[in-house]
C-alpha positions, 0 to 999 in steps of 0.5 A: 934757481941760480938764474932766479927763475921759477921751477916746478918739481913733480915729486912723485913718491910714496916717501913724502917725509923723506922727499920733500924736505931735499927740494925744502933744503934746496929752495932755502939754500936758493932763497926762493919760496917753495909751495907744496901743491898736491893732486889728488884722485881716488883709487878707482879713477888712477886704476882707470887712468892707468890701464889708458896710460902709456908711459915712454921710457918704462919697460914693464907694465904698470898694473893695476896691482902695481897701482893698488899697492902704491896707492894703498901704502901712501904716507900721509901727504900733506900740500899747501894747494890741494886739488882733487883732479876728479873735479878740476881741469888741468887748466883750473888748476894751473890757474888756481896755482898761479892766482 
C-alpha cells in the first residue's frame, strides 16, 4: 500500500468482527479502498473439498469434524461481492471483482 499498489488479503477466520477491522484500519491509515468479497460454499461441498485437499506446510490432518466445527460455528459474515463458488468459476469470479 505504501508504493500505491493494490493487495489482496485472504482473511480466513471464523472471527470476522475481530479480523476485518485490523485490515479496514490499515487501508485507512493507507488512504486506499477496501472491498469485502466473500466466497461462499455449503457444508457439504467444503466437506468434499477437503478430504481431496492437501495443504503444504500443515502437519496434521484436517478432518471432516475439524471442517463441520469450523463451519458450523461461523459468525455472521458479511462481503461487499459475495459469490457462492458452487456456481461460479475462479476465473467468473476474478472478473466479476475486477468489473
Amino acid at each position: 500500500m505504501e508504493v500505491h499498489r493494490s493487495a489482496i488479503v485472504e482473511a480466513h477466520t471464523k472471527h470476522q468482527d475481530s479480523e476485518l477491522p485490523r485490515y479496514e484500519l490499515i487501508a485507512r491509515k493507507h488512504n486506499v479502498p477496501i472491498i469485502n468479497i466473500l466466497l461462499l460454499a455449503p457444508l457439504n461441498i467444503c466437506l468434499e473439498r477437503s478430504s481431496n485437499r492437501h495443504v503444504p506446510g500443515i502437519s496434521y490432518e484436517i478432518n471432516s469434524e475439524m471442517v463441520t466445527d469450523y463451519y458450523c460455528n461461523l459468525d455472521p459474515m458479511e462481503g461487499d461481492l459475495v459469490f457462492d463458488t458452487t456456481a461460479n468459476s475462479p476465473e467468473s469470479i476474478a472478473e466479476l471483482v475486477i468489473a
